[in-house]
Residue frames relative to the residue before (quaternion, step in Angstrom):
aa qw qx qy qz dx dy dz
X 1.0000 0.0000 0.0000 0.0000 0.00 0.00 0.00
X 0.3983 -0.8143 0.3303 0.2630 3.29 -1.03 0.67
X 0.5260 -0.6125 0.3985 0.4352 3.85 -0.46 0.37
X 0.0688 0.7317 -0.6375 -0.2314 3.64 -0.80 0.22
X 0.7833 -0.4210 0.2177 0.4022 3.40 -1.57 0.58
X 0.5357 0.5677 -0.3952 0.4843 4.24 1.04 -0.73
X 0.6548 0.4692 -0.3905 0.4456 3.75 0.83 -0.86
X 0.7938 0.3609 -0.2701 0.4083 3.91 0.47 -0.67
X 0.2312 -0.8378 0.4937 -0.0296 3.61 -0.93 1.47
X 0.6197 0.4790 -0.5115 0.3535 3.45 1.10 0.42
X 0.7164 -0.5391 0.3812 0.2255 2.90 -2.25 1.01
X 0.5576 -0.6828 0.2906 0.3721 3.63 -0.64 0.69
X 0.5069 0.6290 -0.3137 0.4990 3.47 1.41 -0.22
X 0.5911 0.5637 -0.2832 0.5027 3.59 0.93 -0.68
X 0.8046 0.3241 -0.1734 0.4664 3.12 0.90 -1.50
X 0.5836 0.3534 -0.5117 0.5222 3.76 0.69 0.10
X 0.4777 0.6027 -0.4613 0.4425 3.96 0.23 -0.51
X 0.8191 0.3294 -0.2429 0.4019 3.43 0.40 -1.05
X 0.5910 0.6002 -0.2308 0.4871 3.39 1.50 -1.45
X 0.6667 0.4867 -0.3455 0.4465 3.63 0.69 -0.52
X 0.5211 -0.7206 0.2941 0.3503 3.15 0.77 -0.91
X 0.1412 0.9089 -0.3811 0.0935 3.02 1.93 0.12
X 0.5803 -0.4955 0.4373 0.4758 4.15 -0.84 0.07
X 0.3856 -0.6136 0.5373 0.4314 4.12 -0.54 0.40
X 0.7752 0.4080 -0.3442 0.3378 4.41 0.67 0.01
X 0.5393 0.6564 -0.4182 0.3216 2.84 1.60 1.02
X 0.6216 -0.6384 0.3343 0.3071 3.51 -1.17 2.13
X 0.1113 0.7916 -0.5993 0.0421 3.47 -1.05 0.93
X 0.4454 -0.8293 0.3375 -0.0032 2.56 0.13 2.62
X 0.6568 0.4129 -0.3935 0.4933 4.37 0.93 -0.63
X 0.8408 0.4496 -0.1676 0.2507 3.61 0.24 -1.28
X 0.8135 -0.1094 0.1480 0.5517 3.47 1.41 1.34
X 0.2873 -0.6792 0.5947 0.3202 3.35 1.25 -1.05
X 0.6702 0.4505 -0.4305 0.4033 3.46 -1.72 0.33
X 0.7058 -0.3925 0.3478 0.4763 3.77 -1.68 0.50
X 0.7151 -0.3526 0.5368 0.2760 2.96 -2.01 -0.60
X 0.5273 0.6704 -0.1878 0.4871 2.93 1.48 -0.90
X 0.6407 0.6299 -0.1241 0.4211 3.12 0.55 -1.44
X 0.5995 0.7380 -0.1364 0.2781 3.33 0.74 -1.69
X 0.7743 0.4659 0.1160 0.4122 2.00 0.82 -2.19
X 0.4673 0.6132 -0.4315 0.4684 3.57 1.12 -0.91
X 0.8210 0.3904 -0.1150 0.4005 3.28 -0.05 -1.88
X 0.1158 0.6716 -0.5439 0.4897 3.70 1.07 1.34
X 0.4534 -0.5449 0.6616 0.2442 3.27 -2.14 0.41
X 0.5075 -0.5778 0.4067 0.4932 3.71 -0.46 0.04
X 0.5779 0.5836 -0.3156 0.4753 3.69 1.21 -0.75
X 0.7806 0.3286 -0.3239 0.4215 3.53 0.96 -0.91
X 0.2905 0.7387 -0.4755 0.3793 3.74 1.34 0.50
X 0.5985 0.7743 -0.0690 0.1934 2.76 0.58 -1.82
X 0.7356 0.2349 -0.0553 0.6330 2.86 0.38 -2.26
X 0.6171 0.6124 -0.3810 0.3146 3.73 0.82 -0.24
X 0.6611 0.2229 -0.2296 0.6786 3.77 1.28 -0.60
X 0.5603 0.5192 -0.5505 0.3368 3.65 0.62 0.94
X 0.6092 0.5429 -0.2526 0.5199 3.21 1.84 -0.70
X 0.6466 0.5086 -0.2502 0.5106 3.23 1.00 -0.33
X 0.7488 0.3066 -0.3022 0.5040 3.59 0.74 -0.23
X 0.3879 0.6717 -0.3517 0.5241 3.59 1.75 0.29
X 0.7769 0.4093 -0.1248 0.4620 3.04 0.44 -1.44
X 0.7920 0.2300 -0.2692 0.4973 3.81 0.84 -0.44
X 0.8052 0.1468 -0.3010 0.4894 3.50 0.92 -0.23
X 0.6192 0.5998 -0.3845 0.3302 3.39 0.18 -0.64
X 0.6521 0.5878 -0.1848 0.4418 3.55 0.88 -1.13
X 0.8326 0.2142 -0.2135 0.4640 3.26 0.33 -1.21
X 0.3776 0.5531 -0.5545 0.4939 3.73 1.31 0.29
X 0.6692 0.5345 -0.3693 0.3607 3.63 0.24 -1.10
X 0.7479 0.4382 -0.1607 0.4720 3.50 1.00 -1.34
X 0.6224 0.5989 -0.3654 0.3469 3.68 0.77 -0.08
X 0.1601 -0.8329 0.5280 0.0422 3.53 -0.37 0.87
X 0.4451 -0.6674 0.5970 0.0002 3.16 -0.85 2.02
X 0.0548 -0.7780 0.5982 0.1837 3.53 -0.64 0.75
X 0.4012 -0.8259 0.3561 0.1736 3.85 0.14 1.40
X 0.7657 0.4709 -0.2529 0.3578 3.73 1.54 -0.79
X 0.4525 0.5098 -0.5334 0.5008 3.39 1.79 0.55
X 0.7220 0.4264 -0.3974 0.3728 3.69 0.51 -0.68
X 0.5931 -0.5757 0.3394 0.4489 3.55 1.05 0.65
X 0.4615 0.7819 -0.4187 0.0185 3.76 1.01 -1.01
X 0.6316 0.3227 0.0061 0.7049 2.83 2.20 -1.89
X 0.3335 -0.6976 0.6314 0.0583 3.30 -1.52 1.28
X 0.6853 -0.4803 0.2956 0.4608 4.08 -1.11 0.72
X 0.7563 0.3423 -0.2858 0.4787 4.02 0.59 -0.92
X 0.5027 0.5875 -0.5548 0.3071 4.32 0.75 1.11
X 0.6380 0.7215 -0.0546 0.2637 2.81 1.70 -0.28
């Protein structure tokens, strides 16, 4: 089933902190107090989730998507695919 946006409760600070990649023992002084780490514990399992899904979006998935293979140096493509 899919998540819609009412199902997910973390603060946007949490989620760029985490999405960015910050260290998980860094103090985050608005959201309660305590690490990153910490934060995080006190998540839904659902809001884990969408949290190391954005995060592995954003660093791998994405820029794979956005990189452009030029195919006619590796020989793959020839002058008349074009």
């Amino acid at each position: 089933a899919w998540v819609s946006a009412e199902d997910i409760e973390v603060k946007e600070s949490i989620s760029l902190a985490f999405i960015s990649g910050l260290p998980l023992d860094t103090e985050m002084t608005e959201d309660g107090g305590g690490t990153l780490q910490s934060c995080i514990n006190r998540q839904s399992p659902t809001d884990i989730k969408m949290l190391n899904f954005a995060r592995d979006w954003i660093n791998v998935y994405l820029p794979h998507c956005l990189k452009k293979v030029d195919r006619v140096t590796f020989g793959i493509m020839n002058e008349g695919d074009f």
